[in-house]
TIFIBA-348187 format. One record per residue: residue in one letter; z negated, x, y negated of N, C-alpha, C, O in turn. Coordinates in pm, whole numbers, plus 32768, in hexadecimal, padded with zeros to 4 digits. Each point is the difference from the previous one (the first is absolute). Layout:
N
aZXYZXYZXYZXY
...
//
This chain:
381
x80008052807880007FAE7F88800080567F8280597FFA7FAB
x7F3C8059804D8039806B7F8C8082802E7FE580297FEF7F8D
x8022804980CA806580117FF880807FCD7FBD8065802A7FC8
x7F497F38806B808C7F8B7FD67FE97FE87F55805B7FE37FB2
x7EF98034802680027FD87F9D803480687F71801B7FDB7F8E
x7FE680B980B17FFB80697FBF80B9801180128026806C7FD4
x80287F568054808C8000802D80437FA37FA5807180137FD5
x7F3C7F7A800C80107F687F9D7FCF803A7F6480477FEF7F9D
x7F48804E805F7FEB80437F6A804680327FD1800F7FE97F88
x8062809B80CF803C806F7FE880747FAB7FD7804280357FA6
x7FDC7F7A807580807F837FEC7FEE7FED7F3E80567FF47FA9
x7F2F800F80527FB37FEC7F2D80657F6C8023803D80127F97
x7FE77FAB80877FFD7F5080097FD47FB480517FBC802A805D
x805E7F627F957FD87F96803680917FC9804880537FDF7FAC
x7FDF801080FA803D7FC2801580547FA78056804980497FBC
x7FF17F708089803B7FB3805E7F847FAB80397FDE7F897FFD
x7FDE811680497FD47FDF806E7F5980397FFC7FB68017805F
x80337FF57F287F62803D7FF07FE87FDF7F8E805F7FEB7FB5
x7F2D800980237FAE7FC47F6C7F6C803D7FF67FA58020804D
x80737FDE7F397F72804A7FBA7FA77FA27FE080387F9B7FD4
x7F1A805B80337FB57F837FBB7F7F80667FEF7FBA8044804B
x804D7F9D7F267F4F80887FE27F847F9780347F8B80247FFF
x809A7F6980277F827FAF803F80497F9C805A80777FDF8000
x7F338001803F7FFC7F89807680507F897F7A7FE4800A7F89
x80787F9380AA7FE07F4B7FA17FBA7FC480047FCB7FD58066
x801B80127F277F637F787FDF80527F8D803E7FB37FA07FFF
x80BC803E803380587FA7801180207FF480A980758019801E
x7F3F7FC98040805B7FE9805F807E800E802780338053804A
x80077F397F6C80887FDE7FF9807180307FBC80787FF08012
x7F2F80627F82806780857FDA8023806E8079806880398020
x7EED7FCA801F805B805180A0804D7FEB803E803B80578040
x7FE07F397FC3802A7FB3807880A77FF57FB9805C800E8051
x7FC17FDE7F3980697FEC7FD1805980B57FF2807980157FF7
x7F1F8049800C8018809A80058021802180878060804A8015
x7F677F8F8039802B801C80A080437F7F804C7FF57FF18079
x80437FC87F44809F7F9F8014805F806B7FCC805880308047
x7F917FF47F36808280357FD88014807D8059806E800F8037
x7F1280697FE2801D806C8054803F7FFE807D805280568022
x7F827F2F803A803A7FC9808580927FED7FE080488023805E
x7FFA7FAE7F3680807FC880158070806C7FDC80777FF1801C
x7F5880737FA7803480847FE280608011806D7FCD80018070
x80DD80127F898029803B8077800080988006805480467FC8
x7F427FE780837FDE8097801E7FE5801F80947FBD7FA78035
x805E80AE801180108018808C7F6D80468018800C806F8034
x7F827F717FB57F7680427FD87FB27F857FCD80297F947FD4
x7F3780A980467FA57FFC7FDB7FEC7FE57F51804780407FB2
x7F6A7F7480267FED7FE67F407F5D800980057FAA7FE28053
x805780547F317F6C80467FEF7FEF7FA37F5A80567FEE7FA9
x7F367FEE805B7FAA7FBD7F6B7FA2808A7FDE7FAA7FC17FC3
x803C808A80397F9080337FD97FC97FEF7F8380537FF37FA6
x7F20800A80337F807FDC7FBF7FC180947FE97FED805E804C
x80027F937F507F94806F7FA58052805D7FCD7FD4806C7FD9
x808E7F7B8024809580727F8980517F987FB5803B7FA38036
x7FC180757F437FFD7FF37F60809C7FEE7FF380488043804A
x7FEB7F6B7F6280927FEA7FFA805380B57FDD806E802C8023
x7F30800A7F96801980A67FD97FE6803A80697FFF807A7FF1
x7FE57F5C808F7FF5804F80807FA1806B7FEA802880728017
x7F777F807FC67F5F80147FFA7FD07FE0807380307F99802F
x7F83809B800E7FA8800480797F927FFE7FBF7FBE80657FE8
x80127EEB7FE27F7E7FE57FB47FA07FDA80727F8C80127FDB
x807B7FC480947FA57FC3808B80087F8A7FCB803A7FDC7F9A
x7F7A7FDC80C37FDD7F8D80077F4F7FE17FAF7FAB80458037
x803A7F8D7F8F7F767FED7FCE7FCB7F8B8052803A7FA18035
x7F4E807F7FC87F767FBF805880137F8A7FAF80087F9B8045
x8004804F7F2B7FD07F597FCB807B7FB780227FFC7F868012
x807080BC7FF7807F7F8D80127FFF7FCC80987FBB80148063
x80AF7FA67F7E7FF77F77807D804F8049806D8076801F7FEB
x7F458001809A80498027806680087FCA80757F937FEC8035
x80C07FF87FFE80377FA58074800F808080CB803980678024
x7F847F4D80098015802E8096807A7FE5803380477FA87FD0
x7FE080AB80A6805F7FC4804780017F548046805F7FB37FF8
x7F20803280497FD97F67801380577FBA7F9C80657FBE8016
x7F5280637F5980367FAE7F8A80947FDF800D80317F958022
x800380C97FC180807FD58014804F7FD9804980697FC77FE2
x7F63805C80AA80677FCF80757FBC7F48800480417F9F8028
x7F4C80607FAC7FF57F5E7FF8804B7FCE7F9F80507FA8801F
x7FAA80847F58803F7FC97F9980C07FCD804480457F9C7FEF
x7FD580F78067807E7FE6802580197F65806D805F7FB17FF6
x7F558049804D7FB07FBD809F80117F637FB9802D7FA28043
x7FA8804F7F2F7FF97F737FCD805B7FD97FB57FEB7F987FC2
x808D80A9802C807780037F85807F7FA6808B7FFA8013807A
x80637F987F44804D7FB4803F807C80587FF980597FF37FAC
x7FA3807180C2806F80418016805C7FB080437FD57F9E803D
x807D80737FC180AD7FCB804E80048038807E8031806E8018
x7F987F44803F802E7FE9808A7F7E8073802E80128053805A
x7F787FA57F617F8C80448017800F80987FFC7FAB804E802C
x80EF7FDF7F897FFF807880157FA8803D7F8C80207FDE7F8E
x7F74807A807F7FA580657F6B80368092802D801380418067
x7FF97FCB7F0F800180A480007F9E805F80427F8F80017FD0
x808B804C80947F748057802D7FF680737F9E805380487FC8
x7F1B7FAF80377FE3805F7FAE7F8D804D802B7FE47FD98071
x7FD1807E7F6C7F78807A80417FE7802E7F6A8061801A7FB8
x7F337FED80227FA980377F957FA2806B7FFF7F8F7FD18010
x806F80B27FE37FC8807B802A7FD480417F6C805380367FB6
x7F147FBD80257FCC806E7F917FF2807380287FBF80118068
x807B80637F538001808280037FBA80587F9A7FFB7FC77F93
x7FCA80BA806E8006804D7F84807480457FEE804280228062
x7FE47FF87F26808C803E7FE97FB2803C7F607FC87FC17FA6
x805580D3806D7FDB80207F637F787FE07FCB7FD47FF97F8E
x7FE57FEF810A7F66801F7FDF7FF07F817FBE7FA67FF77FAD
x80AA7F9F806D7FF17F687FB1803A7F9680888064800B8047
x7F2F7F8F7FB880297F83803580887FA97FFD80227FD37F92
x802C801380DB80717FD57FCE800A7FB180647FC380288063
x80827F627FAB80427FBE8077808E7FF17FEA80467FF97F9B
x7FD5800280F080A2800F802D80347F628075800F8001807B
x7FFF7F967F30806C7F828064805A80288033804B80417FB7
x7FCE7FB880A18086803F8059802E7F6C80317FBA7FA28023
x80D3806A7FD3804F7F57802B801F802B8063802780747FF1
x7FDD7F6D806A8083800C808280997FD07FD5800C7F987FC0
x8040809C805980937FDB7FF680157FB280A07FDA80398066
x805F7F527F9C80097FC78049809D7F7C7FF57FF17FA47FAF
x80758060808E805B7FCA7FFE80177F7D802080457FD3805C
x7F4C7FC87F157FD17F637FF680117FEF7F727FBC7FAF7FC0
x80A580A4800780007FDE7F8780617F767FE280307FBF805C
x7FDD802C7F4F7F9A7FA77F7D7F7C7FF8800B7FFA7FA68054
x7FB280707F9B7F427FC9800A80197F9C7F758025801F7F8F
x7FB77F6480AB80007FA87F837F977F86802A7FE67FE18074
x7FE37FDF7F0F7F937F9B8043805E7F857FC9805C800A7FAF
x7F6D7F6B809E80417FAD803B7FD07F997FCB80297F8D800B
x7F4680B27F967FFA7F7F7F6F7FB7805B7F8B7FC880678026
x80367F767F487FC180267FA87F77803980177FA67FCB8042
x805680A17F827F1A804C7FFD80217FE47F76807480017FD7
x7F0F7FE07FD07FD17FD47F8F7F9280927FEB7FC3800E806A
x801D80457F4A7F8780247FEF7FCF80177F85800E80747FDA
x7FB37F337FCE7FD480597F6980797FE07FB78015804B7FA0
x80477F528075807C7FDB7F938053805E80308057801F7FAF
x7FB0803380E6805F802F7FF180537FB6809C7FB97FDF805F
x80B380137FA4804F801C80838046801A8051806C7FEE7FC8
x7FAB803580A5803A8001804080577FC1806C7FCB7FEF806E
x80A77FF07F82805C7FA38022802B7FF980937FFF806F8034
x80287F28802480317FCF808680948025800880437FAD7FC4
x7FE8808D805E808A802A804B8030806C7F91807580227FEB
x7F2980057FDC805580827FA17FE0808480367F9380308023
x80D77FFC7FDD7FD58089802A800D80617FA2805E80077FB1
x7F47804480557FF680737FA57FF2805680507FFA7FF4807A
x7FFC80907F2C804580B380557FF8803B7F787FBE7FCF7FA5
x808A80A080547FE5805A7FA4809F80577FCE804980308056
x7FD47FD87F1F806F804D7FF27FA680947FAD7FA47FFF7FAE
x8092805680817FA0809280107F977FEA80017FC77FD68065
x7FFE803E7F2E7F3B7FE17FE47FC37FA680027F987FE9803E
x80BC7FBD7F5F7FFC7F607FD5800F7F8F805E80697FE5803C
x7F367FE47FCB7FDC7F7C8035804D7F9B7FDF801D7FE17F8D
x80127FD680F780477F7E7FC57F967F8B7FA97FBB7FB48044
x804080457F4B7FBE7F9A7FC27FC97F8C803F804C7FE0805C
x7F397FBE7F9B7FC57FB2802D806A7F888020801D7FC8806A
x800F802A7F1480717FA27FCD807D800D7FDA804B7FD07FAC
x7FB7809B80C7809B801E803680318003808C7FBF7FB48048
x807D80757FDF8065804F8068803080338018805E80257FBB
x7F81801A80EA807C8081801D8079800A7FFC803B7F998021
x801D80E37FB580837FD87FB6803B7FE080927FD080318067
x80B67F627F95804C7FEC805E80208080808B7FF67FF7807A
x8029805F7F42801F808480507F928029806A80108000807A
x7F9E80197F557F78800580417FF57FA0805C8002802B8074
x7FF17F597F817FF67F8B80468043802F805F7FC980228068
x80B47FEA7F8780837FFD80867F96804F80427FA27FCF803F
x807680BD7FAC7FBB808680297FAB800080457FEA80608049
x7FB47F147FB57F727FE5807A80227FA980487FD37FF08072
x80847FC77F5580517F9580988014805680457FB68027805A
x80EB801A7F758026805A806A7F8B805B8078800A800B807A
x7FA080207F387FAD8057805B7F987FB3802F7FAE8035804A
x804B7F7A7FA07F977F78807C80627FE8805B7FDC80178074
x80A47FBD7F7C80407FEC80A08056803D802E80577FD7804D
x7F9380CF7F6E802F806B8067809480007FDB804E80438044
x7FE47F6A7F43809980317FF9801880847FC0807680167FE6
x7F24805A7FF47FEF806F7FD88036806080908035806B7FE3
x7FBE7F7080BD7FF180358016807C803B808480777FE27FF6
x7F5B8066806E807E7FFD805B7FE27FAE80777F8C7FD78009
x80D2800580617FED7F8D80557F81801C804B7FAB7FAA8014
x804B80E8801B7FCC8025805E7F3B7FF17F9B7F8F7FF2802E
x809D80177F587F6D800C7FC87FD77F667FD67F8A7FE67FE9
x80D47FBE800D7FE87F717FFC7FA07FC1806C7F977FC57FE6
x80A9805680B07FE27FBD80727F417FEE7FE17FBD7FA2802A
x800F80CB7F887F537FFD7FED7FDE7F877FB47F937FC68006
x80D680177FB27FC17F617FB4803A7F9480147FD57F927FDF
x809C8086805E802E7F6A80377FAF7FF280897FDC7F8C8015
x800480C780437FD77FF880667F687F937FC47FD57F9A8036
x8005809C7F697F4B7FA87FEC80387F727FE57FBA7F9F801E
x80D7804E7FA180027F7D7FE6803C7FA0809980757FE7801D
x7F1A7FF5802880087FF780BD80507F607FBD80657FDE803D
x7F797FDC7F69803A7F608010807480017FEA802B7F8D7FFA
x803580D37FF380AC80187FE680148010803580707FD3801B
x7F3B809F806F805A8024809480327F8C80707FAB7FAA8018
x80C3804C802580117FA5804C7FF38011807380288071801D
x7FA17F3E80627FFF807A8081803A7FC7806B7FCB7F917FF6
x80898066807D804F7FDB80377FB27FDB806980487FE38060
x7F3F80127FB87F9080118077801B804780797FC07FE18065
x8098807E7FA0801E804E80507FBB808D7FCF7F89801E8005
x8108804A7FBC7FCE807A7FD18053800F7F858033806F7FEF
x7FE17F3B7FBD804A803C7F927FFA7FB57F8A80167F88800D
x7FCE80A97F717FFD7F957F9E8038804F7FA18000807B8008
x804D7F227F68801080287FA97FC37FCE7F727FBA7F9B7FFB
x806380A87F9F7FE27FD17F8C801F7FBF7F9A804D80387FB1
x7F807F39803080377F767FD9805780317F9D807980018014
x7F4080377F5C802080537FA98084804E7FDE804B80057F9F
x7FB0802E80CD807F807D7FF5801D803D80C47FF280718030
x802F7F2D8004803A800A808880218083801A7FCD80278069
x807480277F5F802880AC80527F608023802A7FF58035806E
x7F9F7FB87F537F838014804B7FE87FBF80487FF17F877FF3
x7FFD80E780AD7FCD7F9480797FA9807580527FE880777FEB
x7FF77F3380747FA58061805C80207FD2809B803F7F9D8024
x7F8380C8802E80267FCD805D7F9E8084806E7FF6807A800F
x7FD87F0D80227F84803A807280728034805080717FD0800B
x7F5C80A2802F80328079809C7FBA7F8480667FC37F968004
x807780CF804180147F9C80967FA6804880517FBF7FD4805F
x8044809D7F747FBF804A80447F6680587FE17FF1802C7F8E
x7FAF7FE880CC7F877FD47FEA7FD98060808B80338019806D
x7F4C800B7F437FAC805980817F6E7FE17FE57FF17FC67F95
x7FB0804C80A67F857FBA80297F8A807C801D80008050805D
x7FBA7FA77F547F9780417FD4800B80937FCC806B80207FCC
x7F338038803B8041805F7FA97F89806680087FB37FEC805D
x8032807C7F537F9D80787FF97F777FFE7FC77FA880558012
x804F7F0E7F897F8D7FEF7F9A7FBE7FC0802E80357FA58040
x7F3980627FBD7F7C7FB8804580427F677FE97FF87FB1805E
x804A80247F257FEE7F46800580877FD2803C80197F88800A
x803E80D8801C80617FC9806C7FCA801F80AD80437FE68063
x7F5680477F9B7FBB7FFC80AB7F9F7FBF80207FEE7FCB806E
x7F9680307EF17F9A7FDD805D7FD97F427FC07F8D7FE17FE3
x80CC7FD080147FDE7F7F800C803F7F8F807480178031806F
x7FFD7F6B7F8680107FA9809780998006802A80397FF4806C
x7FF080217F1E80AA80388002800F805C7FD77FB380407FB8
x80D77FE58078804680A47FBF80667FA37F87802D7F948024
x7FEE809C7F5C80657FB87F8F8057804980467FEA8069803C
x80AF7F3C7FB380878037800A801F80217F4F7FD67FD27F95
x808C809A8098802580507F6680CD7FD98022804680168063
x7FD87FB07F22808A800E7FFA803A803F7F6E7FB580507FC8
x80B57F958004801080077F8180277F7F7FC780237F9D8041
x7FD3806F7F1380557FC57FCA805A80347FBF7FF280627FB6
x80757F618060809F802D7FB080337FE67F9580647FB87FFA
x7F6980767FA780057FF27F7980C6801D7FD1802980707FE2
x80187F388021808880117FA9801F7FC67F6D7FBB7FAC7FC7
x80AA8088800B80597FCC7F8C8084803B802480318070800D
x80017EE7800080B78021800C80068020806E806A803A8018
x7F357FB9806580208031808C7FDC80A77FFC800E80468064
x7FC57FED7F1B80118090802A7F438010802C7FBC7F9B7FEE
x801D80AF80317F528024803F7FDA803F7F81802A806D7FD8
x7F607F277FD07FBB80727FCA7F8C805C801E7FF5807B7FFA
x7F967EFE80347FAF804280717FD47FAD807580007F86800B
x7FD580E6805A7FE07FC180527F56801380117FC7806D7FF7
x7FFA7F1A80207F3C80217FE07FE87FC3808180267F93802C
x7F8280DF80177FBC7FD580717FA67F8C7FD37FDA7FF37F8C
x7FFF7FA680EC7FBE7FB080207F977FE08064802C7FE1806F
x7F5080207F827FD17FDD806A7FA37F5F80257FB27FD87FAA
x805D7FE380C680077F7D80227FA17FEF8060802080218072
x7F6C7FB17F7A7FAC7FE48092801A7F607FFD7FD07FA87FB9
x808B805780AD801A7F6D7FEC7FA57F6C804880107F8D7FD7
x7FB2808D80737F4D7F6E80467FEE80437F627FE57F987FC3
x801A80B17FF97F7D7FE87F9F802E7FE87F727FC8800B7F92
x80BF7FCB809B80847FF47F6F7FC4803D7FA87F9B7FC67FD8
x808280B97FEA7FDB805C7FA4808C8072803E802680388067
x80067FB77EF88073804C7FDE8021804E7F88804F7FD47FAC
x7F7A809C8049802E805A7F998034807180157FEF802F8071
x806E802F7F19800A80877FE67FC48076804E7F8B80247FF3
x80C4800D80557FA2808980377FB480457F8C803E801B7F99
x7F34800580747FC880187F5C801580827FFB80158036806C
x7FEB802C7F05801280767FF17F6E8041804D7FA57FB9802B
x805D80B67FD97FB78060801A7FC4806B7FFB804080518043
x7F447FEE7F817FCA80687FDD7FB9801A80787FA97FB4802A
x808D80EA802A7FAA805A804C7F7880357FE57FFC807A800E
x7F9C7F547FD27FA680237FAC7FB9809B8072800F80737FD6
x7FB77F7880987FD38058806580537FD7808580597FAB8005
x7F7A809B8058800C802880907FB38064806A7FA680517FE7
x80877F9880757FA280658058803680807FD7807880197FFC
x7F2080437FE28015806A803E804880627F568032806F7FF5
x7FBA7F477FC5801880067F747F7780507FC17F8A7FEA8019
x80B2807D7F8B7FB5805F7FDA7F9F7FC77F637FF8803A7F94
x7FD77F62808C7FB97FB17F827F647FEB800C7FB77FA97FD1
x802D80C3807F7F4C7FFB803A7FC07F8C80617F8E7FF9802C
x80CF7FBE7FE480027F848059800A8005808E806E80318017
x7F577FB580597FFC7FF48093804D7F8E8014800E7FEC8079
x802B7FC07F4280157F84802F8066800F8081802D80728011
x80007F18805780557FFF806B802B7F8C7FC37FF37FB48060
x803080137F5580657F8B7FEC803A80147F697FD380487FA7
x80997F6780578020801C7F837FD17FB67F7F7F977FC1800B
x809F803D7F8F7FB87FED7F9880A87FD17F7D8028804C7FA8
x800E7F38807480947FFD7FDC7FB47F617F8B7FAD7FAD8024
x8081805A7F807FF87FB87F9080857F908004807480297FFE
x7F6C7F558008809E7F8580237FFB7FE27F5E7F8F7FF57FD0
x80D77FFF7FDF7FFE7FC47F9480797FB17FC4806080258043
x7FBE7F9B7F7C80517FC97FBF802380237F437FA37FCF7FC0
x80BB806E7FEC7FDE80177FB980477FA57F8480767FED801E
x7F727FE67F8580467F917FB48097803C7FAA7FFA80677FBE
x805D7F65804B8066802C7FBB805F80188047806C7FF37FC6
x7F9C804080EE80198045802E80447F6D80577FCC7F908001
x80C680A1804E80557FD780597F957F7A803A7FF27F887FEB
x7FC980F080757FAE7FEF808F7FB57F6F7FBB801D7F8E8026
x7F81808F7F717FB27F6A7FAC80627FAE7FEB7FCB7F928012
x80C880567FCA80137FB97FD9804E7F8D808580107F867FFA
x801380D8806F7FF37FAB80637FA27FD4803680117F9E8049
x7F4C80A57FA47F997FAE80237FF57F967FE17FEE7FA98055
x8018803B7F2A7FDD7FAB7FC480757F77800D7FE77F887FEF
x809180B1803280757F95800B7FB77FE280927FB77F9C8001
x8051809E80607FE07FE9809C7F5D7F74802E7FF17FA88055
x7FB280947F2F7F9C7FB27FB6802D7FAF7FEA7FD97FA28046
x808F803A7F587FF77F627FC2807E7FA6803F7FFE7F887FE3
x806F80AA806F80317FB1804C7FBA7FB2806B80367F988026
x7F4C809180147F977FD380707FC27F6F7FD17FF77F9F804C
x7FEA80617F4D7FAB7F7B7FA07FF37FE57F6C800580677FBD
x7FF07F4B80147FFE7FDE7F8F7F8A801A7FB97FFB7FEE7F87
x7FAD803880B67F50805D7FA78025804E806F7FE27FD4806F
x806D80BA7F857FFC807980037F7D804C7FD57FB97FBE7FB4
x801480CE80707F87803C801C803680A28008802680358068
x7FD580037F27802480677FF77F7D807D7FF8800680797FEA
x7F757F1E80367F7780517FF37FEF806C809580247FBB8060
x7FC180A07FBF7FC2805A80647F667FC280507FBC7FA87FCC
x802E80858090803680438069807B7F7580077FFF7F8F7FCE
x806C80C1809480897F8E7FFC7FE67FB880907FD4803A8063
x804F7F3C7F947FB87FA7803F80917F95801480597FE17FB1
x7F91800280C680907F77803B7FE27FA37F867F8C7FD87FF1
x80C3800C7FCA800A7F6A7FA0800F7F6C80417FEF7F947FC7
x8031808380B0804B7FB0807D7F707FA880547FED7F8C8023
x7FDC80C97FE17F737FBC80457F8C806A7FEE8003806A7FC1
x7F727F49809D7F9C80577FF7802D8082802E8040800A8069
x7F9E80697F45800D807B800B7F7F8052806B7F8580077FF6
x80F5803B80877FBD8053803B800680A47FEB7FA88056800A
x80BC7FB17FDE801E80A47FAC7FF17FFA7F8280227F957FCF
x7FB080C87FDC7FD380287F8E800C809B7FDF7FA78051801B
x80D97FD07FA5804080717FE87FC6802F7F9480337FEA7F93
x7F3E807080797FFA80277F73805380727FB57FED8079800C
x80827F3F7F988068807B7FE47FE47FE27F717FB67FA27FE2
x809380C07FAB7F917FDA7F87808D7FDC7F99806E801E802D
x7F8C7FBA7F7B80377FE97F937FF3807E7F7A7FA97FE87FAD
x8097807E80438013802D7F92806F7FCE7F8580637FC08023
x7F87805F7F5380187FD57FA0805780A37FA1805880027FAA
x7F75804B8083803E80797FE7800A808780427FD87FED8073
x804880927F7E7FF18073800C7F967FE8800D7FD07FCB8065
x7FDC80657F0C7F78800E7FF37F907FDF80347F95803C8004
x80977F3480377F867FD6804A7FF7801780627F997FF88044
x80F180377FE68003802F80AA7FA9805480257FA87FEE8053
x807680997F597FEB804C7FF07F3B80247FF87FB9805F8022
x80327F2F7FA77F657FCF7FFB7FCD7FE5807D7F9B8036802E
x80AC7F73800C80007FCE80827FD8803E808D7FAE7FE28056
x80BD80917F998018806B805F7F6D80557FF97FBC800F8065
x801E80267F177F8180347FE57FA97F8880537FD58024806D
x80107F657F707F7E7FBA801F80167FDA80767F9C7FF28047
x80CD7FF87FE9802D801580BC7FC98057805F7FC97FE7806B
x805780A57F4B7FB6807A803D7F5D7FFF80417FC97FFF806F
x80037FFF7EC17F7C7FE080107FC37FBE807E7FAC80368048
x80847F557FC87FDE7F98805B8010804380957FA28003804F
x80E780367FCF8028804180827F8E805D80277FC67FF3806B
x801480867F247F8D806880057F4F7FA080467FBA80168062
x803E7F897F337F5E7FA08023805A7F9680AF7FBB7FAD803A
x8076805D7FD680127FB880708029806980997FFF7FED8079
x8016805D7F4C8037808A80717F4A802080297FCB7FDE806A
x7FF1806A7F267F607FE37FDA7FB37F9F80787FD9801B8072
x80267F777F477FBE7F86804C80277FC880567FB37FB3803B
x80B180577FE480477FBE80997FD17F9E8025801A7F887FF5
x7F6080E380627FC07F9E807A7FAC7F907FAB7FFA7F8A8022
x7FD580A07F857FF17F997FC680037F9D7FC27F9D7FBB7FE4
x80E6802C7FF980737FAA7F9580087FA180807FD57F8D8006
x807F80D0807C80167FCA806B7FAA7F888053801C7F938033
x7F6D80BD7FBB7F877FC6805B80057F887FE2800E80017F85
x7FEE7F5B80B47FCA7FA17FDD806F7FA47FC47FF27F947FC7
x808080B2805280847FE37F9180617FAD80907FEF801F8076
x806B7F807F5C806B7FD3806480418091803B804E8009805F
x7F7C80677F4E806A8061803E7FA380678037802A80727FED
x7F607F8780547FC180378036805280678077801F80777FFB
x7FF37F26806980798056804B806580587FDB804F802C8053
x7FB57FEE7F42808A804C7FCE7FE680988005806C803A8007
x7F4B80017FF97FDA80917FE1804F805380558024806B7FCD
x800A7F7880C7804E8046804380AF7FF47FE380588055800D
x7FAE7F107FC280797FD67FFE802880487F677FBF7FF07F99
x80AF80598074805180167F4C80127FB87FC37FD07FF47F90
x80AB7F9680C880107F997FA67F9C7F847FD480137FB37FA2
x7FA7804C80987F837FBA7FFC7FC080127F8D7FF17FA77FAE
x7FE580D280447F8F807C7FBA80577FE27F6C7FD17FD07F98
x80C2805F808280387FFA7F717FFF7F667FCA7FFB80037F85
x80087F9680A180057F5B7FF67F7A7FEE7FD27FF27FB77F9E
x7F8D808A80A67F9280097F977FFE80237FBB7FBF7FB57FB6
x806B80C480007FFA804F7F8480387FAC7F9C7FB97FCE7FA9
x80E5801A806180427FBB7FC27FB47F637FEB801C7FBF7F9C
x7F95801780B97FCE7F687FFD7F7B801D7F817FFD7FB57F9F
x7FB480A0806C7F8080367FE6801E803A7F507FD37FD77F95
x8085808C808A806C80157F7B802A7FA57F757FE480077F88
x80627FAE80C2800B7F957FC47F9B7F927F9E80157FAD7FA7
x7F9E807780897F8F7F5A7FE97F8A80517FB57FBA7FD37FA5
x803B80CD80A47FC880207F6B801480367F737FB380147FA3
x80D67FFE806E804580197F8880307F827F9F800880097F86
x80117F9780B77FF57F807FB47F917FCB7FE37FFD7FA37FAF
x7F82809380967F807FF67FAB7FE680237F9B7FA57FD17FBB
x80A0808680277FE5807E7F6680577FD37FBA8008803D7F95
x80597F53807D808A7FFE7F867F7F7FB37FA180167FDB7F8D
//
C-alpha cells in the first residue's frame, strides 16, 4: 500500500482512477456518490480514495477530532443503497502510517458489472442522488450529482458488462454465468439463445475415480468427463468435470494448490498429503460452476462446503471459494498452519471424530484434514 500511495503522489494529480480527501465526509452520501463515480471509471485496475492528503498533495494525516468511518461503515452504507440488480461496488478500507502520519486507503475492486446505478432516488441534507443515472468520472472530475455520464462512456460499460470488449474464447466466462439463455438438448449439447455459434457439448467419454482423497473415499467414485466449450464449431476450451451422480452433484474439476507431501523437506513427518481444492472467481473453471449451479434449480447455492442442490446431501466437498490472488495466497498460508496443528494432534483431532478409523488409511486421514480444515478456518472468517 505505500507503494501505491507514494506512486499516486509522484503523479502531483488527482486522477481517473484515484482521489485525494484531507478528511473522511461529514456526508455519507458524498461517499457513496465518490465511489459510484470511481467504480464506473473504465480502467483495467483497482481505484483508490485515499484520506489524509490535501488537494496540494500534502501528507497532513488524518486528525483524531474529524469524522472517521470503519470498513463495517461503509460496506453497510453500501449493503443498504438500491443498487441495480443488487450489484455494490466491492470495496476494503485499510489505515496505514505513511510519512509518520495516519492515512487511509479505499481500494474499489474493478469488476466487469458496470454501470453501478441505483434503481430509485437517496435524498440526504437537500442533496441527491438520482435512479438510473450513471455517473463515472472524466479525468479527475466527477460526474455531477445532477448530471450524467457522457454517452461514450456509457457505451464503454455496456460493452464491457457483456463481454463485447472481448475475444470468443474470453466471452464463454460470462455468457456461461448467464445459465437462463443456454438451451440444452437433454442429451449432451446446448447452445446459446443469445448468439447460437456458442455451444457446448459434453464428451462422451468419462473415467471413474481418480488420485484425490474425495474421488475414493465416499459411497461413490464421481465420473470426470469434459465440457466442450465451442464458437463456430471451432474448440475453445475444454473443462474437466466431475459428477457423483446417486448424489447429483456436478461441478468443475477444482484448481489446485500442492501445499505438502510425504517425504517433503518442510520439518513435517506427515504420510498423507496436504492438497488445497479451490475455486477462484473470475476464472473459466467458476464460471462454469456457477452456470452448472444454476441450471440444477431455481435457488441455486453457490455457498461451501459444496453440497447436492438435488436432495439431502451426503457428500460435502469442502473446496473453498477465492475472490483473488491475494487471498489465495492467504489461504495457502492459513492452510499450512492448520496442516502443521493437525499433523501435531492427529490422534487427537482424530480420537472421538466420525474419522477415528482413518489414521492408517491416506485417503481417509487426508478427508479428515481437509473436513477438520475446513470448519476451522471458517470459524475465524
Amino acid at each position: 500500500m505505500h507503494d501505491i500511495v507514494s506512486n499516486l503522489i509522484y503523479k502531483k494529480c488527482e486522477g481517473l482512477w484515484w482521489d485525494f480527501k484531507q478528511k473522511f465526509h461529514s456526508d455519507l452520501y458524498d461517499l457513496l456518490h465518490d465511489i459510484i463515480c470511481l467504480s464506473n471509471v473504465i480502467h483495467e485496475g483497482e481505484r483508490y480514495l485515499i484520506f489524509g492528503i490535501s488537494d496540494e498533495l500534502d501528507v497532513t494525516g488524518l486528525k483524531s477530532e474529524d469524522k472517521t468511518y470503519t470498513q463495517a461503515d461503509i460496506l453497510d452504507l453500501l449493503r443498504k443503497q438500491p443498487f441495480a440488480e443488487n450489484n455494490a461496488p466491492k470495496v476494503s478500507l485499510k489505515f496505514i502510517k505513511y510519512q509518520n502520519k495516519d492515512i487511509a486507503i479505499l481500494k474499489i475492486e474493478n469488476e466487469r458489472l458496470k454501470p453501478y446505478f441505483l434503481t430509485r432516488d437517496i435524498k440526504s441534507r437537500g442533496k441527491l442522488l438520482r435512479a438510473g443515472t450513471i455517473y463515472s468520472k472524466v479525468k479527475d472530475t466527477n460526474t455531477p450529482k445532477d448530471s450524467c455520464a457522457n454517452p461514450h462512456d456509457i457505451k464503454a460499460m455496456w460493452v464491457e458488462r457483456f463481454g463485447l470488449d472481448l475475444t470468443a474464447s474470453k466471452r464463454f466466462s460470462f455468457i456461461l454465468e448467464d445459465a437462463e439463455n443456454w438451451k440444452y438438448d437433454g442429451i449432451n449439447e446446448a447452445f446459446y439463445a443469445l448468439d447460437p455459434d456458442f455451444t457446448i457439448e459434453v464428451s462422451n467419454t468419462e473415467c471413474e475415480g481418480g488420485q484425490y482423497w474425495w474421488q475414493n473415499s465416499f459411497f461413490e467414485k464421481p465420473r470426470k468427463y469434459n465440457y466442450i466449450l465451442k464458437f463456430k464449431n471451432t474448440i475453445m476450451h475444454e473443462v474437466p468435470v466431475i459428477h457423483f451422480r446417486n448424489e447429483n452433484l456436478c461441478i468443475p474439476f477444482p484448481n489446485i494448490e500442492f501445499i505438502s507431501y510425504p517425504k517433503k523437506l518442510d520439518g513435517l513427518s506427515a504420510n498423507f498429503y496436504c492438497d488445497l481444492f479451490y475455486f477462484q472467481k473470475g476464472t473459466l473453471e467458476y464460471s462454469l460452476f456457477l452456470h452448472l449451479r444454476k441450471i440444477e434449480t431455481e435457488t441455486p447455492s453457490f455457498s461451501t462446503p459444496i453440497t447436492s442442490q438435488i436432495k439431502a446431501p451426503i457428500i460435502k466437498l469442502p473446496f473453498y471459494i477465492v475472490n483473488s490472488d491475494q487471498e489465495l495466497k492467504d489461504l495457502e498460508i492459513s492452510f499450512f498452519d492448520k496442516f502443521k496443528e493437525f499433523v501435531q494432534k492427529k490422534d487427537e483431532i482424530v480420537k472421538g471424530s466420525v474419522h477415528q478409523d482413518a489414521v492408517e488409511d491416506r485417503w481417509q486421514l487426508e478427508k479428515a484434514f481437509a473436513e477438520w480444515a475446513f470448519e476451522m478456518l471458517s470459524e475465524n472468517k
